[in-house]
Backbone as CSV, one residue per row, in Angstrom:
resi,resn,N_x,N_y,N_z,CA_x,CA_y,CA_z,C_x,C_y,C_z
1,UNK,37.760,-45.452,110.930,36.318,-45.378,110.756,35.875,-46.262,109.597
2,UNK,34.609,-46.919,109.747,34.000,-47.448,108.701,33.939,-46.980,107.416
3,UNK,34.634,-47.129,106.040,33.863,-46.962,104.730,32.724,-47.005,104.613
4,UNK,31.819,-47.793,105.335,29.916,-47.804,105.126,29.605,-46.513,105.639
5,UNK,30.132,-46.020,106.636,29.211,-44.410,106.435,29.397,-44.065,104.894
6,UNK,28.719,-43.047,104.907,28.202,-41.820,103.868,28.916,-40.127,104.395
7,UNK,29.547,-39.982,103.053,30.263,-39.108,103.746,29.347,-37.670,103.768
8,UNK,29.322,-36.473,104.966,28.822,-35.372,104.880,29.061,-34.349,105.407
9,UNK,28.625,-32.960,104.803,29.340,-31.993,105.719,27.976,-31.048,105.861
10,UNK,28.369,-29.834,106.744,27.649,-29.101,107.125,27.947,-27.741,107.418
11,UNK,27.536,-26.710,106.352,27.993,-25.405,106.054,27.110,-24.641,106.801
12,UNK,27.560,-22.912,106.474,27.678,-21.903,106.736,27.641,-20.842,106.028
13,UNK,27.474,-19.538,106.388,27.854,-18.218,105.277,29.201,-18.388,105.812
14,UNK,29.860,-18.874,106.888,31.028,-18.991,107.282,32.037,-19.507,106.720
15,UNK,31.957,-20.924,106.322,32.515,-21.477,104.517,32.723,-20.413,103.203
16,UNK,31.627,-18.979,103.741,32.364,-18.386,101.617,31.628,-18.902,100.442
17,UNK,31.794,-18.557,99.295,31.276,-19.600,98.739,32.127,-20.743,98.036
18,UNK,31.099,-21.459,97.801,31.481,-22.763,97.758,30.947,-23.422,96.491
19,UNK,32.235,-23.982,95.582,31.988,-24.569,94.547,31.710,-25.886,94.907
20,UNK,30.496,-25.893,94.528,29.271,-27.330,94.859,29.556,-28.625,93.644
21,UNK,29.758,-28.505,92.778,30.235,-29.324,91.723,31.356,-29.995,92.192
22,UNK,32.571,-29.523,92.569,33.749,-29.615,93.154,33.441,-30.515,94.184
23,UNK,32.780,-29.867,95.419,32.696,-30.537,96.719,32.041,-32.390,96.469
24,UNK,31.211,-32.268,95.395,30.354,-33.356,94.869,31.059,-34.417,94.107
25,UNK,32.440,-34.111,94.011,33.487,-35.083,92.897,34.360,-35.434,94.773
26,UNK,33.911,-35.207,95.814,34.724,-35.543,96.300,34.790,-36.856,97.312
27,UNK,32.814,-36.919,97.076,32.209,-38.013,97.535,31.681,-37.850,98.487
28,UNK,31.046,-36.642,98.720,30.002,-35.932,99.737,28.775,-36.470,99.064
29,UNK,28.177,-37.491,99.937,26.534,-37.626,99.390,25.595,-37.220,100.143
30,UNK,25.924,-35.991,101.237,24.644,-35.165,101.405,25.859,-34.280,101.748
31,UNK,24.558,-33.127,102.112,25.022,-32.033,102.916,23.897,-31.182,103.224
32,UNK,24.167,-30.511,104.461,22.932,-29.337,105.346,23.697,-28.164,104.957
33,UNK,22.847,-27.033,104.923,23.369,-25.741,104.858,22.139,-24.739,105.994
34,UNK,23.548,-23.962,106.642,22.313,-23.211,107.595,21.197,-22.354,106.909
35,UNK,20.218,-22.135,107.921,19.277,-21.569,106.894,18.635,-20.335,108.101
36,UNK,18.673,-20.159,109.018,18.608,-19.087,110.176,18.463,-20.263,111.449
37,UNK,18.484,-18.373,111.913,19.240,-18.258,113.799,18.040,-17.880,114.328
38,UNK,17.693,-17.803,115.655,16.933,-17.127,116.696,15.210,-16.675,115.719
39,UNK,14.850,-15.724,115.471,13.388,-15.543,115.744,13.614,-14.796,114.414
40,UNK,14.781,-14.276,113.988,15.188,-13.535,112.808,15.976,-13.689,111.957
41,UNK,16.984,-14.390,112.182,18.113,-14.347,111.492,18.127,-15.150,109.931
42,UNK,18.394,-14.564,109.443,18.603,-15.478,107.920,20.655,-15.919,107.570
43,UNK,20.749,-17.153,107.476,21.839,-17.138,107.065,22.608,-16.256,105.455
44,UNK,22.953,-15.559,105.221,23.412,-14.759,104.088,23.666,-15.450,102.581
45,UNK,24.112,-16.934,102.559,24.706,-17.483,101.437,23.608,-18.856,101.463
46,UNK,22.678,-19.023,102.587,22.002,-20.101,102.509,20.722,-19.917,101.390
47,UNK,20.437,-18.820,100.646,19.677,-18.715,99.286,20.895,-19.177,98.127
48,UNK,21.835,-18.764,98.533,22.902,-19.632,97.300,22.932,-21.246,97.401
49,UNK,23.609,-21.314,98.536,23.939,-22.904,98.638,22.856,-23.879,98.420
50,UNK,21.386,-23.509,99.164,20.552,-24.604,98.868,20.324,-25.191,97.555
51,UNK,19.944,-23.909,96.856,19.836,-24.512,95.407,21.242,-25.621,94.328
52,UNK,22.187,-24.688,95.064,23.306,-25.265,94.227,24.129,-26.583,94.776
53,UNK,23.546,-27.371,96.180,23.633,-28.420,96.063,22.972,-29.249,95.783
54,UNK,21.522,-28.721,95.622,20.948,-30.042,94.625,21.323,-30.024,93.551
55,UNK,21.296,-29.078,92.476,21.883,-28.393,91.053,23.549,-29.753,90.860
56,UNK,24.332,-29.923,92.462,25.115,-30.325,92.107,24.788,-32.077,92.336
57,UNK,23.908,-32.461,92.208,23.527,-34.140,92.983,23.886,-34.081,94.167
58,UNK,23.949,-33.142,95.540,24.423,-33.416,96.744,23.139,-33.667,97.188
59,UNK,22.374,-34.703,98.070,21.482,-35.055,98.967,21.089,-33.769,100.022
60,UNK,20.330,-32.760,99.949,20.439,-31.429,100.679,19.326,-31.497,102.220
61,UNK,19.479,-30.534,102.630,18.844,-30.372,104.317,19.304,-28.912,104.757
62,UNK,18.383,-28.857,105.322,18.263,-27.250,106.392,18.547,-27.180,107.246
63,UNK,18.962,-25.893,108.250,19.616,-26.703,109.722,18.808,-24.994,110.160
64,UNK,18.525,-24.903,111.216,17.946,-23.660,112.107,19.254,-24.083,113.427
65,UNK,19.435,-22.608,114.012,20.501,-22.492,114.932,19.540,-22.406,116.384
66,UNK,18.953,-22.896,117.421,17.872,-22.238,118.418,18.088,-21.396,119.099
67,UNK,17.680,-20.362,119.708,17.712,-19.762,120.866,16.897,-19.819,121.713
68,UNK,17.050,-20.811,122.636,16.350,-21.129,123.995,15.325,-20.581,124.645
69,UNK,15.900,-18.866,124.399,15.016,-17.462,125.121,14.588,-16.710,124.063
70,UNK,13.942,-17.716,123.017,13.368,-16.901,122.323,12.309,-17.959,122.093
71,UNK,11.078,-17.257,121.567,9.731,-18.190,121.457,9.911,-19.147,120.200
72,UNK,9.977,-20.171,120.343,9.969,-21.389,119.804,8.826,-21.044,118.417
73,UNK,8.008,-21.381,118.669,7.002,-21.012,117.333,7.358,-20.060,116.259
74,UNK,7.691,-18.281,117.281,8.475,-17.546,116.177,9.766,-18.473,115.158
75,UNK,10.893,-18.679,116.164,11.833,-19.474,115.524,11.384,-20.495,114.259
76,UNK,10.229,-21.543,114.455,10.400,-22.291,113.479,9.172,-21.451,112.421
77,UNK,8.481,-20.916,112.368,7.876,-19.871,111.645,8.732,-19.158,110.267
78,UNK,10.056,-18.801,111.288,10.749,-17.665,110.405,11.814,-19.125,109.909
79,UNK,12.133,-20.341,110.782,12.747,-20.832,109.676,11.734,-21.931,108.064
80,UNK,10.676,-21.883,108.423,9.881,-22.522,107.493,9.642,-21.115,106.609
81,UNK,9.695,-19.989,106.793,9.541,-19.449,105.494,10.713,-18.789,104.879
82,UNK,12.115,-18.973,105.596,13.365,-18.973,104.776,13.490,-20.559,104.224
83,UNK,13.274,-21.813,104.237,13.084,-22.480,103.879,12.278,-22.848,102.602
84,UNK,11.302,-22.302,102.572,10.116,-22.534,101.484,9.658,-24.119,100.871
85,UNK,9.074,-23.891,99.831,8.248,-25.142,99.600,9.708,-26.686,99.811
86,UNK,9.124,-27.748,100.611,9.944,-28.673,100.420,9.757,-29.135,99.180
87,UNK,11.606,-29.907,98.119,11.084,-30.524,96.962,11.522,-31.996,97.162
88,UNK,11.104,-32.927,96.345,11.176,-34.567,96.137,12.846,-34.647,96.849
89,UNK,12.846,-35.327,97.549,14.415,-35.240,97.409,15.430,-35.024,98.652
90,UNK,14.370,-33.656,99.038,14.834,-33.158,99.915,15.235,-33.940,101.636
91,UNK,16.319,-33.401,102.127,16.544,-34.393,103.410,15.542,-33.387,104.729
92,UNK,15.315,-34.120,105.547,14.364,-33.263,106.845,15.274,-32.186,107.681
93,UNK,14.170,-31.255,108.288,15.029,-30.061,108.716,16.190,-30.922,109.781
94,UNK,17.488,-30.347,110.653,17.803,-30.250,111.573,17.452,-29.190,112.592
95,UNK,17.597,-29.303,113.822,17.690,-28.170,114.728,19.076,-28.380,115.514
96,UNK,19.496,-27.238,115.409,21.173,-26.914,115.978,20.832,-26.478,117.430
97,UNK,21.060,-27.393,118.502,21.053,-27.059,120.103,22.434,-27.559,120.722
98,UNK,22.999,-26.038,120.683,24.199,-26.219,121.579,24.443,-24.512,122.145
99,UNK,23.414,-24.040,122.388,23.658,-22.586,123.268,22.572,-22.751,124.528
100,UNK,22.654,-22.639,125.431,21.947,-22.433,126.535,21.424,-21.006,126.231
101,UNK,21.617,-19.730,126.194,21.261,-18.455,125.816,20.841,-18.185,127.587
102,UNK,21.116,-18.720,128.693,20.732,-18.547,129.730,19.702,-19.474,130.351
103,UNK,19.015,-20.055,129.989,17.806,-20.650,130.072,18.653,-22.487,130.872
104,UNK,17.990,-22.927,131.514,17.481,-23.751,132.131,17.229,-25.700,131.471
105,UNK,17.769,-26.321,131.886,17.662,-27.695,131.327,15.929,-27.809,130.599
106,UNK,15.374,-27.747,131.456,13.868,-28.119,131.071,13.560,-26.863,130.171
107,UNK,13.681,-25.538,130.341,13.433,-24.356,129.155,13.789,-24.654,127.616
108,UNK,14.913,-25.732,127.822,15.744,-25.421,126.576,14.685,-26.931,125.876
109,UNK,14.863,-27.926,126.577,14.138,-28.823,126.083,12.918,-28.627,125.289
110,UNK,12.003,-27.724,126.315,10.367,-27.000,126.311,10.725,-26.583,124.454
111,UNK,11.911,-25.636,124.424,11.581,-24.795,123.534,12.179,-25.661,122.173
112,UNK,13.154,-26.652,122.366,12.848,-27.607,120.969,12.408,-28.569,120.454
113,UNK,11.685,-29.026,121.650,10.345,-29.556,121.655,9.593,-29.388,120.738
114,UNK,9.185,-27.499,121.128,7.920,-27.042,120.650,9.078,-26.735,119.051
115,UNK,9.933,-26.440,118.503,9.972,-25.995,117.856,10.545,-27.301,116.539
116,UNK,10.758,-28.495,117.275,10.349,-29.808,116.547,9.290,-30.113,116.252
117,UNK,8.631,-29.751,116.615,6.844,-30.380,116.424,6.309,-29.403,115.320
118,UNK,6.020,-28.369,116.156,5.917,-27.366,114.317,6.473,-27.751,113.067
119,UNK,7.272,-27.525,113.229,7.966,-27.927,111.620,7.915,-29.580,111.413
120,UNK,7.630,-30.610,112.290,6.893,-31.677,112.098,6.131,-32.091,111.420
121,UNK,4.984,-31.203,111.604,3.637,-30.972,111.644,3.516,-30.262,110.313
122,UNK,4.215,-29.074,110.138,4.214,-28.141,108.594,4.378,-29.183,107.661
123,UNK,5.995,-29.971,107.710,6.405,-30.339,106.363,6.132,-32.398,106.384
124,UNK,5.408,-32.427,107.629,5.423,-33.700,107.390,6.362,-35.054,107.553
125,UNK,7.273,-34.578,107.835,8.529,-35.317,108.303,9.339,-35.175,109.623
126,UNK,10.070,-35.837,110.030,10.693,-35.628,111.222,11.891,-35.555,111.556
127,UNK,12.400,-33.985,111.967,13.483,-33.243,111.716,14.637,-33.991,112.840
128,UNK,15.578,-33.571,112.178,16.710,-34.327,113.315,17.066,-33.458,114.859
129,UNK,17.127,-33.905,115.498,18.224,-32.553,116.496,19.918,-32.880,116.777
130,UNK,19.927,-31.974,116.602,22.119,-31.632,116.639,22.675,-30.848,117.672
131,UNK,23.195,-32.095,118.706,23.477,-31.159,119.833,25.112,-32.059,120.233
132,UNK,26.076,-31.455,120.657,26.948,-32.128,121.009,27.296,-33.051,122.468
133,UNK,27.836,-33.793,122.701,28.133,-34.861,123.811,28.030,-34.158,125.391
134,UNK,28.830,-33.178,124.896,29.186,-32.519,125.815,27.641,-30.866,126.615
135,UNK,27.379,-30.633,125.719,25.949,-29.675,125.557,24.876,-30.822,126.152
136,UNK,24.288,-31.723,125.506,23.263,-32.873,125.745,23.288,-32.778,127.243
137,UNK,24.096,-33.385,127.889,24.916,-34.191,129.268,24.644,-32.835,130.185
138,UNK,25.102,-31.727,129.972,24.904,-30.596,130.737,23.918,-29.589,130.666
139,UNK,23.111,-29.644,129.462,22.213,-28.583,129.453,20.471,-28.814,128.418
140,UNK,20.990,-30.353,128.756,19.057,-30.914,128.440,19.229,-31.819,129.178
141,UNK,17.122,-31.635,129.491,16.894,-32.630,130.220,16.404,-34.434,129.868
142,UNK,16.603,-34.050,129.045,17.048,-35.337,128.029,15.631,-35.896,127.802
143,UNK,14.403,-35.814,128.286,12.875,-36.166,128.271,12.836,-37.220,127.118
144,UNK,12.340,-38.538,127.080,11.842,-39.060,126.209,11.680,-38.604,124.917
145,UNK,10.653,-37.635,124.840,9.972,-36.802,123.897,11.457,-36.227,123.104
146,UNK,12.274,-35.824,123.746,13.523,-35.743,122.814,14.298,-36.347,122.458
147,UNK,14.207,-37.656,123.457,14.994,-38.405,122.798,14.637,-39.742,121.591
148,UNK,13.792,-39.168,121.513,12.881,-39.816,120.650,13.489,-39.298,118.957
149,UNK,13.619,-38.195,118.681,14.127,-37.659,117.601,15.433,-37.958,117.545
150,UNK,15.606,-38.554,116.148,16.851,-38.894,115.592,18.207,-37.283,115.862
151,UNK,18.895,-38.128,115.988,20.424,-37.724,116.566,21.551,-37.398,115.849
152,UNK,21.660,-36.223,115.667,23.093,-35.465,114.644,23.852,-35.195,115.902
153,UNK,25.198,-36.312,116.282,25.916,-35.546,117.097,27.046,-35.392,116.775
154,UNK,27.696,-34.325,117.791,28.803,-34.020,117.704,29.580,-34.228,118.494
155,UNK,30.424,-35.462,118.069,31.392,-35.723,119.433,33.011,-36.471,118.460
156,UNK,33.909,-35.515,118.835,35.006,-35.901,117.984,36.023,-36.691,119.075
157,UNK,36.434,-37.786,118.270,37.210,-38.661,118.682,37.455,-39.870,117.003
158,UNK,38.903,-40.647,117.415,39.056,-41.346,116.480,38.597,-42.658,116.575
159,UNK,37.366,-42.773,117.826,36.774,-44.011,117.742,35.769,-44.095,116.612
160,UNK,35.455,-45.640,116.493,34.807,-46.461,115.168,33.320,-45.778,115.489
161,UNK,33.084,-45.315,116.353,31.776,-44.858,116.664,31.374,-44.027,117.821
162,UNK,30.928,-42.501,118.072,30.270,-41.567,118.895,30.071,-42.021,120.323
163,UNK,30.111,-41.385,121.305,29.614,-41.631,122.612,28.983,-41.138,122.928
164,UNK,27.280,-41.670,122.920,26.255,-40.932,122.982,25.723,-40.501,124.210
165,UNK,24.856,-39.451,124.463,24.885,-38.666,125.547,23.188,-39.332,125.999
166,UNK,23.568,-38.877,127.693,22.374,-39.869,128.256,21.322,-40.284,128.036
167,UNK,21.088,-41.656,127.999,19.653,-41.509,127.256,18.815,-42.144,125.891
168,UNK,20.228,-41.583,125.295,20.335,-41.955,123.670,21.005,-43.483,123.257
169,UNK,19.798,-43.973,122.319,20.668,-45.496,122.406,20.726,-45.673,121.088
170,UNK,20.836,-44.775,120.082,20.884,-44.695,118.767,21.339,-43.041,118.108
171,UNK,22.047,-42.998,117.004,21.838,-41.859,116.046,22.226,-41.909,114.864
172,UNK,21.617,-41.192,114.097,21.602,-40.766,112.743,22.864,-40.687,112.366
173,UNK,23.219,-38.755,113.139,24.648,-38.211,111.440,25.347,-38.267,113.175
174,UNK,26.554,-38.414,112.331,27.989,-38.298,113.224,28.673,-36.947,113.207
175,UNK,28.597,-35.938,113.425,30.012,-34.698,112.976,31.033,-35.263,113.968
176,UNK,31.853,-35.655,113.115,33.160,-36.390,113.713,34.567,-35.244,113.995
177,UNK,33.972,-34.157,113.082,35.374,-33.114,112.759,34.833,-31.918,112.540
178,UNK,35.679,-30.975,113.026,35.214,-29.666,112.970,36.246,-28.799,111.998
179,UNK,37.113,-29.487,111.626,38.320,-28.742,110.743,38.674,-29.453,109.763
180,UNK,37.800,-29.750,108.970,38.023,-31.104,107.800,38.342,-30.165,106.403
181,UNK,39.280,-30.686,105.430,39.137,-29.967,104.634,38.944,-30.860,103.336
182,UNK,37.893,-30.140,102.149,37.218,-30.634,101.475,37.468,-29.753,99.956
183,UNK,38.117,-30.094,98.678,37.955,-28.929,98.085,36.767,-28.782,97.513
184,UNK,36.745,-27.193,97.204,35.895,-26.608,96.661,35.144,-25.863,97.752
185,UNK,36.017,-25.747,99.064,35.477,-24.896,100.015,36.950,-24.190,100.645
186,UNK,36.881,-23.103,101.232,38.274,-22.376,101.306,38.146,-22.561,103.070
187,UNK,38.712,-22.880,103.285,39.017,-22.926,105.042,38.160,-24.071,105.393
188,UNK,37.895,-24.482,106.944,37.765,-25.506,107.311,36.165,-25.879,107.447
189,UNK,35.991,-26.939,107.126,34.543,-27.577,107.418,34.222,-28.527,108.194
190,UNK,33.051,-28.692,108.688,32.536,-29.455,109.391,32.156,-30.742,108.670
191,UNK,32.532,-32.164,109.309,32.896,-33.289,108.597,31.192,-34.557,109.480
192,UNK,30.808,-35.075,108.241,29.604,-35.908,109.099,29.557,-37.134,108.156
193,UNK,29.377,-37.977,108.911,29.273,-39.186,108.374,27.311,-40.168,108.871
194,UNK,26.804,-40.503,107.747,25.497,-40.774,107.990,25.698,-42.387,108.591
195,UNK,25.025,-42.850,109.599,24.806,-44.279,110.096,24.048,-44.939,109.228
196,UNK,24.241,-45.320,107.825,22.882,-46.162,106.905,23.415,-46.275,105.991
197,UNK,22.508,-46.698,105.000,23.011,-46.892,103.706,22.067,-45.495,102.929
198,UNK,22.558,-45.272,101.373,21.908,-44.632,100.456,20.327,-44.199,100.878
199,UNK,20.191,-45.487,100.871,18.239,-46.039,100.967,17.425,-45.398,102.695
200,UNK,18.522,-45.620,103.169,18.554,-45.237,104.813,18.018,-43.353,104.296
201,UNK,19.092,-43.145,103.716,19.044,-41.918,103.906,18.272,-41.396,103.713
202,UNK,18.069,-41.919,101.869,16.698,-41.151,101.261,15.278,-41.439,101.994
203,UNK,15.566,-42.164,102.851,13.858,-42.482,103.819,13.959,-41.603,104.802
204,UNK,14.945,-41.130,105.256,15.632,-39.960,106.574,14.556,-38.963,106.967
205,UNK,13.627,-39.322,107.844,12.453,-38.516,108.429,11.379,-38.778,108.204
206,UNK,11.087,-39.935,107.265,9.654,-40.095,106.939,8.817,-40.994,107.635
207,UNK,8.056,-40.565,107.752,6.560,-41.676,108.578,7.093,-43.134,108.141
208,UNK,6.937,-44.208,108.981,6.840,-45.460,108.974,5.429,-45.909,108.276
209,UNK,5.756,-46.750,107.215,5.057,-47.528,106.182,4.621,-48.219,107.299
């Protein structure tokens, strides 16, 4: 793989906690931490971690988990106010789509659609979506309108670069690895590498000048 990516990962209450200082000597220049699930859920350690990777110079971001069969609006509602005020700095939400929950190619689309645009619209920037190679291909209908939003995928292989799922002729973050290990986190993490430079990044969602 290229040295020009940017190296990154993407946590969990599932990670434990996690010495952020540590992870930051290791040459992680961002990282997402979940921040809720479905219409309710709050991640448990994501009031710890957010703060303490900026605290540590890590480049930070939010990630919401979707549930398909649940109302979209609730979902990004409850994740904009576990989220709270965005600060200078900050990287744009993600949305995590890789559960069908039962629902239907076009349902699932409908509902992160709607639940991209809200939080669009709230914070002003434009959130990524994170869905894997394999999820994309089988369970969206891939609509313009989504594929329009920048691309966190997940597709592991030891090629120089992702195989993107129909449609898509560009993306953002790479999760290349699902069992990466990093210290200052105890068991395995999720491994991402950004397509840009520094400058790339820190512009990552914002309106075109």
């Amino acid at each position: 793989m290229s040295n020009a990516f940017l190296k990154g990962i993407d946590v969990s209450h599932f990670q434990g906690q996690i010495d952020w200082p540590t992870v930051a000597q290791q040459g992680i220049a961002f990282a997402y931490a979940k921040a809720s699930e479905g219409g309710s859920v709050t991640d448990p350690l994501f009031s710890t971690n957010y703060p303490a990777m900026r605290a540590a110079g890590i480049a930070r971001g939010a990630y919401h988990f979707l549930h398909a069969d649940v109302d979209a609006g609730q979902q990004a509602r409850h994740f904009l106010s576990v989220l709270g005020p965005p600060q200078p700095g900050d990287l744009p939400p993600m949305l995590d789509v890789e559960t069908a929950c039962g629902m239907q190619c076009a349902a699932i689309d409908r509902a992160a659609l709607a639940w991209l645009g809200q939080v669009q619209q709230a914070l002003g920037c434009t959130p990524l979506i994170y869905s894997s190679l394999s999820f994309w291909n089988s369970n969206l209908a891939g609509s313009a309108a989504l594929c329009a939003y920048p691309l966190w995928i997940a597709e592991y292989s030891s090629a120089a670069a992702p195989v993107l799922p129909h449609g898509v002729h560009g993306y953002a973050i790479w999760q290349h690895a699902q069992t990466g290990k990093v210290d200052g986190i105890e068991g395995a993490v999720d491994l991402d590498l950004f397509n840009g430079t520094s400058q790339a990044l820190a512009q990552l969602g914002q309106p075109a000048s």
